[in-house]
ROMAR-653141 format. One record per residue: residue number from 0; residue in one letter; z negated, y, x negated of N, C-alpha, C, O in turn. Coordinates in steps of 0.2 Angstrom, whole numbers. Layout:
<atoms>
num,residu,npz,npy,npx,capz,capy,capx,cpz,cpy,cpx,opz,opy,opx
NUM,a,Z,Y,X,Z,Y,X,Z,Y,X,Z,Y,X
...
</atoms>
This chain:
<atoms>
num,residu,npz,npy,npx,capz,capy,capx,cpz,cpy,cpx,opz,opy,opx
0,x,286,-19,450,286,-17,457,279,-16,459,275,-21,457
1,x,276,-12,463,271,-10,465,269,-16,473,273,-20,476
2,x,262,-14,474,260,-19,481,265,-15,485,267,-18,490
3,x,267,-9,484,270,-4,492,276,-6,492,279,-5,497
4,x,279,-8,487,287,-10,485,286,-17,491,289,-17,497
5,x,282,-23,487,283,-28,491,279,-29,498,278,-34,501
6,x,278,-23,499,275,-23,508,281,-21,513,285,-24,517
7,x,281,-15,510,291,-13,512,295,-15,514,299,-15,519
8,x,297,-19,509,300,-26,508,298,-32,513,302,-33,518
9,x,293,-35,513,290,-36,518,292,-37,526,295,-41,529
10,x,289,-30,527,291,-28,534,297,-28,536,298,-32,541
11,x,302,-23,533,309,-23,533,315,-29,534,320,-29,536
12,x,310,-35,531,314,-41,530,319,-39,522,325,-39,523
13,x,316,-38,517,321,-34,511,321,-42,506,315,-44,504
14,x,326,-44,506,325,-50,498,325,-45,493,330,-40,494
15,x,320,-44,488,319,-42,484,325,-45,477,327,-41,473
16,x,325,-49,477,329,-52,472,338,-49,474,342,-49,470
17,x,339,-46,480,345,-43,480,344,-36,480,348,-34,484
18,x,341,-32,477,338,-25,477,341,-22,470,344,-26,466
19,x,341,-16,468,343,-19,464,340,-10,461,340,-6,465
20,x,337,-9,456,329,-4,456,333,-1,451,338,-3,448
21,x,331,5,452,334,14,450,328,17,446,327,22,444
22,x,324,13,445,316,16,444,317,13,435,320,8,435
23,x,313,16,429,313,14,424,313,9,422,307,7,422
24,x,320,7,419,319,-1,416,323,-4,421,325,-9,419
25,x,326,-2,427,328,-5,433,320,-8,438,320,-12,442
26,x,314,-3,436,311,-6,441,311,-3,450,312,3,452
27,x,311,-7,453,311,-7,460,308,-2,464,302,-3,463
28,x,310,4,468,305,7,468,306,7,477,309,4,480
29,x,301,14,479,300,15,486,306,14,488,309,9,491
30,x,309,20,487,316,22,489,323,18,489,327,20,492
31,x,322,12,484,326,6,483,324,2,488,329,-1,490
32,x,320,1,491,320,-2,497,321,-1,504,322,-5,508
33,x,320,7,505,319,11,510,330,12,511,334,14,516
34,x,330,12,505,339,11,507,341,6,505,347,6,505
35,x,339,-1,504,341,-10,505,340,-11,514,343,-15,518
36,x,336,-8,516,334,-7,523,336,-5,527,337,-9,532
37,x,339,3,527,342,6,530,349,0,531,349,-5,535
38,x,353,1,524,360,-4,524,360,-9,529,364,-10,534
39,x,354,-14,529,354,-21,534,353,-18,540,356,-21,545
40,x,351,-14,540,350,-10,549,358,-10,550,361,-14,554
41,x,361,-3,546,367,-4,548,373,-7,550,378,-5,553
42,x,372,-12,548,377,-20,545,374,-25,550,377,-30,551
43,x,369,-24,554,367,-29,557,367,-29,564,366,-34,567
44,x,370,-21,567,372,-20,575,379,-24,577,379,-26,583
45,x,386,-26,571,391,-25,572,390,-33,574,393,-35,579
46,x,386,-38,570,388,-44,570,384,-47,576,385,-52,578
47,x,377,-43,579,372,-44,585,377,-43,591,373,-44,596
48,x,383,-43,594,386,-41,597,388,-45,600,389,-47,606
49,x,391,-48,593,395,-57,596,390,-62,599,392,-65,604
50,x,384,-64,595,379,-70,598,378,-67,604,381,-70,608
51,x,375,-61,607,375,-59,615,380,-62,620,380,-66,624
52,x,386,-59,618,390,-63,622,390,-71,624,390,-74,629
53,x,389,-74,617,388,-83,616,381,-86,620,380,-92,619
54,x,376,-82,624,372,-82,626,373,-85,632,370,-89,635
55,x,378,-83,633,382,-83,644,379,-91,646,379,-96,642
56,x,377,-91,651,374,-100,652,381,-103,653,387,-101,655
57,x,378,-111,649,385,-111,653,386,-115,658,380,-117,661
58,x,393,-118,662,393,-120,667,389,-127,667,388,-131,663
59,x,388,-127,675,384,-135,676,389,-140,678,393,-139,683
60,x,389,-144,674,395,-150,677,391,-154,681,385,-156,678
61,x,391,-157,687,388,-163,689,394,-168,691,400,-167,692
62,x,391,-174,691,394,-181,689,395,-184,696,391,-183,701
63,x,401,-188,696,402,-190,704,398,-193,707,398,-193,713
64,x,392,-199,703,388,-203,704,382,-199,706,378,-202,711
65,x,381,-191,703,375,-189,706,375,-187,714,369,-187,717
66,x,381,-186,717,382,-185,722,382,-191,727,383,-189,733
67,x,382,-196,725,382,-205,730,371,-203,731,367,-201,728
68,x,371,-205,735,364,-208,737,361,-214,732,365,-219,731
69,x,357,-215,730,355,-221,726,353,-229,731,351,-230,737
70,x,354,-232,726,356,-238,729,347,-242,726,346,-247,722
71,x,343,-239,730,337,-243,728,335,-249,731,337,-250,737
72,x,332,-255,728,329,-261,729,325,-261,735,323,-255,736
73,x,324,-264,740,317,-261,745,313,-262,743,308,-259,744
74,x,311,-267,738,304,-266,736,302,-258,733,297,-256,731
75,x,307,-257,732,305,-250,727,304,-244,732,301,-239,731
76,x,308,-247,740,307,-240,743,295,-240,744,290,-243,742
77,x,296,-234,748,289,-235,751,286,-239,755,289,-242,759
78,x,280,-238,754,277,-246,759,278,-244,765,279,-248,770
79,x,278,-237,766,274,-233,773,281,-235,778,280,-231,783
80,x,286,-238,778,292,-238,784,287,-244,787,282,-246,784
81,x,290,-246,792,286,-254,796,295,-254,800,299,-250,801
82,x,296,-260,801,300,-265,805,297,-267,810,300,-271,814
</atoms>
C-alpha cells in the first residue's frame, strides 16, 4: 500500500485492516479506500440519529432538604450582625 493509501485512510478514519484491496496481489488501492469511505459515510447517518435524541438534558430532581433553610452554628454565621 502506498503513503496516499494510508493518508486517505487516515483522514477518512478507514481501518485498513478491514479494507479489503482489488489492486494486484489484493493490494490496497486509492479507490479501495475512497469506497471503504464513502460505505461508513453512509451507514453512519442512520445510527447518528438516535445519540441526538439521548442528548435531551435531563430533568433536575431537587431534594426536600435543599429547600429547608440551613441550620448553621452561630459561630459560623458572620461576625458583622451585633446584638
Amino acid at each position: 500500500m502506498t503513503p496516499l493509501v494510508r493518508k486517505l485512510a487516515a483522514e477518512n478514519g478507514v481501518d485498513l485492516a478491514t479494507v479489503k484491496g482489488t489492486g494486484v496481489g489484493g493490494r490496497i488501492r486509492k479507490q479501495d479506500v475512497t469506497a471503504a469511505a464513502e460505505a461508513a459515510k453512509a451507514a453512519a447517518p442512520a445510527p447518528a440519529a438516535a445519540p441526538a435524541a439521548a442528548k435531551k438534558a435531563p430533568a433536575l430532581e431537587v431534594s426536600p432538604s435543599a429547600a429547608r433553610p440551613s441550620r448553621c452554628p452561630a459561630s459560623a454565621r458572620s461576625s458583622a450582625t451585633t446584638w
